[in-house]
VOMARMI-35646 format. One record per atom (N, C-alpha, C, CB): residue in three letters; x, y, z. Coordinates in pm, whole numbers, plus 50000, padded with zeros to 5 digits. Each point is the difference from the previous one (the first is absolute). Glycine has a CB too. Layout:
N
ALAXYZ...
***
This chain:
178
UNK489904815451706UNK500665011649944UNK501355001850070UNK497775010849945UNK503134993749922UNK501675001250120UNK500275012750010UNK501424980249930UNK498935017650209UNK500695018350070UNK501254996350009UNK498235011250175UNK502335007249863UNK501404998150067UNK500685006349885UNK499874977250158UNK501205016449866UNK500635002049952UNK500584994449859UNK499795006350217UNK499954980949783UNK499834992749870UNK498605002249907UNK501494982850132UNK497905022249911UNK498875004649895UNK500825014349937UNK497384989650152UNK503005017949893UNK500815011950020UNK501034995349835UNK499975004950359UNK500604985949715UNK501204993949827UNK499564994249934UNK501714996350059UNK496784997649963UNK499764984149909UNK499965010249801UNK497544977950272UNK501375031649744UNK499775005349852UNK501165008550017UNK497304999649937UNK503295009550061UNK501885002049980UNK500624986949913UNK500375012450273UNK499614981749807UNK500784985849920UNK499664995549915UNK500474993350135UNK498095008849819UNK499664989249869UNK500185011749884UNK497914979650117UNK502085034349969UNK499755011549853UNK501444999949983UNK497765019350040UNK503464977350025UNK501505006450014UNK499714981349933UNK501395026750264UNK498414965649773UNK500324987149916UNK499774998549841UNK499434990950217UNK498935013949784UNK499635003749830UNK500835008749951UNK497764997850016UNK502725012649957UNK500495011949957UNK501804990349961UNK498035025150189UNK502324969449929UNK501394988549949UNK499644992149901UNK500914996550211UNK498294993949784UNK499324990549931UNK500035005349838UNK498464993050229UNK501115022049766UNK500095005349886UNK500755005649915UNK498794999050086UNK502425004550011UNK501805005249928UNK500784984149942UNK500655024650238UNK499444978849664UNK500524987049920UNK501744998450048UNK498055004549754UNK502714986550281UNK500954996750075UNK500984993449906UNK498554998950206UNK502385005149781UNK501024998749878UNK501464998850065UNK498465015549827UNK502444983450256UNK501205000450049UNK500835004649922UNK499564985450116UNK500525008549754UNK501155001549930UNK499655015149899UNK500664969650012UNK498445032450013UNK500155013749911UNK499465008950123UNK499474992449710UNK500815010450373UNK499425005350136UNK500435022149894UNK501094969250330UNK499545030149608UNK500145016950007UNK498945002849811UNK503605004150189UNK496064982049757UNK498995005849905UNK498665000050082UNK501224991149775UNK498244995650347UNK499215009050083UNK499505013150046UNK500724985250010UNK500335021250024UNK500045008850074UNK499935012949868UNK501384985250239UNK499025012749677UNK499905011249902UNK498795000749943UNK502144998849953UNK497074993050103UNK498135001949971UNK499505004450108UNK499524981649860UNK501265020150296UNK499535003850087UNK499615016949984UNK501234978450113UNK497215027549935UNK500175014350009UNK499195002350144UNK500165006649713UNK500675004850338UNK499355001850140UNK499595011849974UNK501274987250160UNK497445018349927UNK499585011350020UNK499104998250137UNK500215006849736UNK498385001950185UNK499134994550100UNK498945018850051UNK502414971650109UNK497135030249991UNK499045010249991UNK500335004550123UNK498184992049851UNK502015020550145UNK499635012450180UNK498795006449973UNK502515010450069UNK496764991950049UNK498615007150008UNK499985008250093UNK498904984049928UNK500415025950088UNK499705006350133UNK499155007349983UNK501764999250083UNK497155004050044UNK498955007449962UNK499975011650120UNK498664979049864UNK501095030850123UNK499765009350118UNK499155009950044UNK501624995349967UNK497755001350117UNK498515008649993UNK500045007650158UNK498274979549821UNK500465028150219UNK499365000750146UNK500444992550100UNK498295004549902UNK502774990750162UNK499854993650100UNK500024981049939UNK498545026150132UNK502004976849718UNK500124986149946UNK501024998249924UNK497954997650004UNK502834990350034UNK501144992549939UNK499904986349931UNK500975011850167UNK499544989249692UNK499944986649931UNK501314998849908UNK497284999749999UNK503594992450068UNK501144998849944UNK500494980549946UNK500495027350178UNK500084971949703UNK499624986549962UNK501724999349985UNK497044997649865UNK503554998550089UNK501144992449918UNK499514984850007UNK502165017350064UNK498744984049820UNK499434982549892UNK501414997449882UNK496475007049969UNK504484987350093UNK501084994649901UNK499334985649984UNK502435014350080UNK498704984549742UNK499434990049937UNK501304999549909UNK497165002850028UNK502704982949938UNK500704998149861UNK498754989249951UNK503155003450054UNK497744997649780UNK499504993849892UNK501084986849921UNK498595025949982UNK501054965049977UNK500614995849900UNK499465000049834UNK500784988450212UNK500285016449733UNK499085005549881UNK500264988049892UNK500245029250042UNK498674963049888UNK500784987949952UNK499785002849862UNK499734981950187UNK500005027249746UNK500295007449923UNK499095014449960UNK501094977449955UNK498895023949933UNK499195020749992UNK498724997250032UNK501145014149778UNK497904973650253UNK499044999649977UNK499344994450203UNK500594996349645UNK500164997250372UNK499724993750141UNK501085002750109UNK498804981749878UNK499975020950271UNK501614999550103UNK498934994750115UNK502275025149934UNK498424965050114UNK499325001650135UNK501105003850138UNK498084980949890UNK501165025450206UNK500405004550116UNK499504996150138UNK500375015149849UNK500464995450212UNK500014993450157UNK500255014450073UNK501214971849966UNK498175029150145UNK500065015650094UNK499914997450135UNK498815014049838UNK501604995850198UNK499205002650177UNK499355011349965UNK501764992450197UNK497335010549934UNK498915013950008UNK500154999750141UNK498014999249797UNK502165016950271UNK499845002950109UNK498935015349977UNK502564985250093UNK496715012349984UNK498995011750040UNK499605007150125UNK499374989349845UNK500665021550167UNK499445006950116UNK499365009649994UNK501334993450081UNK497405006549980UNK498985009249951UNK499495004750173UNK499154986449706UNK500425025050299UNK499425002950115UNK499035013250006UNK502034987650083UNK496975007349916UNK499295015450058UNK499535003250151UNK499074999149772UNK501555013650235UNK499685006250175UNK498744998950042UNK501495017349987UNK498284973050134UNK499054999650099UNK499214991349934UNK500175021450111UNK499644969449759UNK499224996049921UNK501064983550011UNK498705027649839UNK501964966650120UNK500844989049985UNK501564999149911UNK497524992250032UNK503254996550008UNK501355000949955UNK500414986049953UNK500535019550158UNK499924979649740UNK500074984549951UNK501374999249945UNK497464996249933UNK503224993450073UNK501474994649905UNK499654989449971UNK501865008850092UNK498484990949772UNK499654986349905UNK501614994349952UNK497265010849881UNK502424978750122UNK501734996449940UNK499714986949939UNK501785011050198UNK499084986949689UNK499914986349896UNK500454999049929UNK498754996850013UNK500924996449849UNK501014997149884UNK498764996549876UNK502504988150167UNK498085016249703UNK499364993249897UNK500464995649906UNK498835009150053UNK500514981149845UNK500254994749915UNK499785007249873UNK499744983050144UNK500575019849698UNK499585008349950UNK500834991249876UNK499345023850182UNK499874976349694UNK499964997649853UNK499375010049901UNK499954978250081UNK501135028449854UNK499855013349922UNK500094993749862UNK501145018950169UNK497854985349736UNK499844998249846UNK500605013849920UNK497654983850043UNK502555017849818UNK500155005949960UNK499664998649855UNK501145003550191UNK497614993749777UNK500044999249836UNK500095004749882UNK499384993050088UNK500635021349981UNK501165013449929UNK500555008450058UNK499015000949857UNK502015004650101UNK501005004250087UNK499065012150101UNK502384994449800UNK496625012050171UNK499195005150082UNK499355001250105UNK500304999149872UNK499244990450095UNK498464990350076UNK501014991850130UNK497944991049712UNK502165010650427UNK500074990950083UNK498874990050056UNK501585015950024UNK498304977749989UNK498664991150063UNK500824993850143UNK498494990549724UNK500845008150368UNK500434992250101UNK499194993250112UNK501605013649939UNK498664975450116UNK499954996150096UNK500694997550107UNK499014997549873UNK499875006550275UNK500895002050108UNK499564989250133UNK500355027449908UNK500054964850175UNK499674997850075UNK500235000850121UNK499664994349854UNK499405011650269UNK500585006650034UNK499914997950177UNK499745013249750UNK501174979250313UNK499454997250142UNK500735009550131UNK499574973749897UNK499495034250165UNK500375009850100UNK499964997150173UNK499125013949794UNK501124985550295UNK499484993850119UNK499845016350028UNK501184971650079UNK497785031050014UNK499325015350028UNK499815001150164UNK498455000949751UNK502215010150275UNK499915002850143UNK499375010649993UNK501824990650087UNK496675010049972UNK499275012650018UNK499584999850140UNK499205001849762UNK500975016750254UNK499535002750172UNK498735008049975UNK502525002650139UNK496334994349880UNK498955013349940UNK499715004650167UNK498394989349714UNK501725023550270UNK499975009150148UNK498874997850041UNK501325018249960UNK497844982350143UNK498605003450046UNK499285010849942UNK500734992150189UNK499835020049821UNK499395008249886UNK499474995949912UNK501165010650032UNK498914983549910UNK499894998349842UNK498164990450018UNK503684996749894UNK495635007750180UNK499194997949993UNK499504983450082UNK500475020349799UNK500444974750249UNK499774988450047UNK500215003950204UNK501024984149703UNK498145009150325UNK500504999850160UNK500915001050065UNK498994991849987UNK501774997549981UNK501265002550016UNK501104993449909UNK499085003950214UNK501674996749747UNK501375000949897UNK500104988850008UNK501295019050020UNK499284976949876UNK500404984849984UNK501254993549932UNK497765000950000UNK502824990650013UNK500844994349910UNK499774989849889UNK500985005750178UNK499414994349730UNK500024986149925UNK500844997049894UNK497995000250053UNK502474988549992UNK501374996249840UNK499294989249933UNK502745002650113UNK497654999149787UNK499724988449864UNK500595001749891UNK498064997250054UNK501954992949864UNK500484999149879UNK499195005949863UNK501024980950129UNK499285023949815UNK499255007049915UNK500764991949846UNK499425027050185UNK500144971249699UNK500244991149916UNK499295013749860UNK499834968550186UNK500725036349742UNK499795005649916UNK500314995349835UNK500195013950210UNK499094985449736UNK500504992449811UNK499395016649882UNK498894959950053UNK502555042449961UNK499705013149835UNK500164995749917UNK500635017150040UNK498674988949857UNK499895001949905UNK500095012049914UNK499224983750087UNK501895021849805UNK500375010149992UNK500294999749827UNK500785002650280UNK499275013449723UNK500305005049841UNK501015012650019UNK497394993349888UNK503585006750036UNK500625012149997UNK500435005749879UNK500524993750194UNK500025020449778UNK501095004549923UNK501064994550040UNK499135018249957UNK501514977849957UNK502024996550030UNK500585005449900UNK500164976850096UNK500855030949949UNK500795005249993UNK501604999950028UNK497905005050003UNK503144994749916UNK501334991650054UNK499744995750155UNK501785014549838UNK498654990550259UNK500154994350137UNK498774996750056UNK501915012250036UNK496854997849953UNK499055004850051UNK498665000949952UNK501685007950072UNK497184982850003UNK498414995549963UNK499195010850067UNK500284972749997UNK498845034049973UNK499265007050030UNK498704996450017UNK501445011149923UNK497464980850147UNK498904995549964UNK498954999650105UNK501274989249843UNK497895000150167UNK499334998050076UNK499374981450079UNK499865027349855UNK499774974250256UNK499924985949980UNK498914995350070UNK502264997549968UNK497424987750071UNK498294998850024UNK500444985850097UNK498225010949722UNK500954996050390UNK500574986850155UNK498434993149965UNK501865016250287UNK498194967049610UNK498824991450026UNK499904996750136UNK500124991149787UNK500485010150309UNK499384994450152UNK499975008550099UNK500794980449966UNK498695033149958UNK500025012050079UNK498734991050097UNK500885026749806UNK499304982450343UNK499234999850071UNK500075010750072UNK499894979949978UNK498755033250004UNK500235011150125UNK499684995750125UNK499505016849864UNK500414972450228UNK499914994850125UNK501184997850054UNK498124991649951UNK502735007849958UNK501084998950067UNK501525013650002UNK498814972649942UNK500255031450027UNK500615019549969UNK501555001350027UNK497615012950112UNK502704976849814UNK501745003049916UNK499915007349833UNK501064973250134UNK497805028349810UNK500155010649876UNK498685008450053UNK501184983949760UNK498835025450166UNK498985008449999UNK499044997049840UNK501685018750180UNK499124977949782UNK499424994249824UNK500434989249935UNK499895020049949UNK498964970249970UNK500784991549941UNK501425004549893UNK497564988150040UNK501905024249883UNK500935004349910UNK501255004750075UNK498175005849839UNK502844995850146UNK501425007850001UNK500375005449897UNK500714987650132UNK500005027049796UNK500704996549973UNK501415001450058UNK498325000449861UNK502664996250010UNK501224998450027UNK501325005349934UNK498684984250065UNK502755017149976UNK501005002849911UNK500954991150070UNK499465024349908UNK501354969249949UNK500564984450060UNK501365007249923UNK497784972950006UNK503285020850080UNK501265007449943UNK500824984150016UNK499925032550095UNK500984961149769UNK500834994050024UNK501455002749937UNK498064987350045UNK502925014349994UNK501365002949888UNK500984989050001UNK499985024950039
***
């Protein structure tokens, strides 16, 4: 198994390599490219008792026409509850949006996070612990769309609550691109 620091970049690189692999590369028309380019992407925050959950998630799309786009993002997360544990997640995903009427979004997301969690001693264990890993998420999603803006919901097939980066397989979501 590889540590360090190169385990650290090895999946970075292949998700930042796939996501290239998939923008189609044209030189000579480099500004009709770009006029399919749309950026957006999602802010979150949650605020409770003694609890913080704050996300940002930029993204663009290439839209290759009204019906298909695929994309590319980062996700940063920070979540913490007092005396209980504190985690930052950070990564990138891959994402292919359908549209088979102007309504209906469908999408897929893939989704790789590396996870830094501190769970306190409190929290029911002896004593507190650390642990990082990679967490690997694949949605599956439906929305309203609407000019800029999808309203929907979506479904993590490789949910796992053992590794308590979601609280649910489901999400939902509001996806903004302009």
């Amino acid at each position: 198994m590889k540590s360090g620091i190169f385990s650290f970049l090895t999946k970075p690189a292949l998700v930042v390599g796939l996501c290239l692999s998939l923008i189609p590369v044209n030189a000579q028309s480099g500004s009709e490219f770009w006029s399919h380019v749309r950026f957006g992407g999602g802010l979150a925050a949650g605020f409770g008792s003694g609890y913080t959950d704050v996300t940002v998630a930029p993204g663009a799309i290439y839209q290759f026409n009204e019906y298909v786009a695929l994309g590319v993002g980062l996700q940063g997360t920070y979540v913490n509850q007092k005396n209980y544990f504190s985690s930052f997640m950070y990564g990138g995903t891959v994402s292919a949006l359908l549209n088979p009427f102007p309504q209906l979004q469908l999408s897929a997301e893939l989704e790789q996070l590396r996870v830094n969690l501190d769970v306190d001693s409190r929290f029911g264990q002896r004593d507190g612990y650390t642990r990082d890993f990679w967490n690997t998420g694949l949605f599956l999603g439906a929305g309203y769309h609407m000019n800029n803006v999808t309203v929907g919901v979506k479904y993590n097939v490789l949910f796992s609550e053992k590794d308590m980066v979601y609280s649910d397989a489901f999400m939902p979501f509001v996806r903004v691109y302009f």
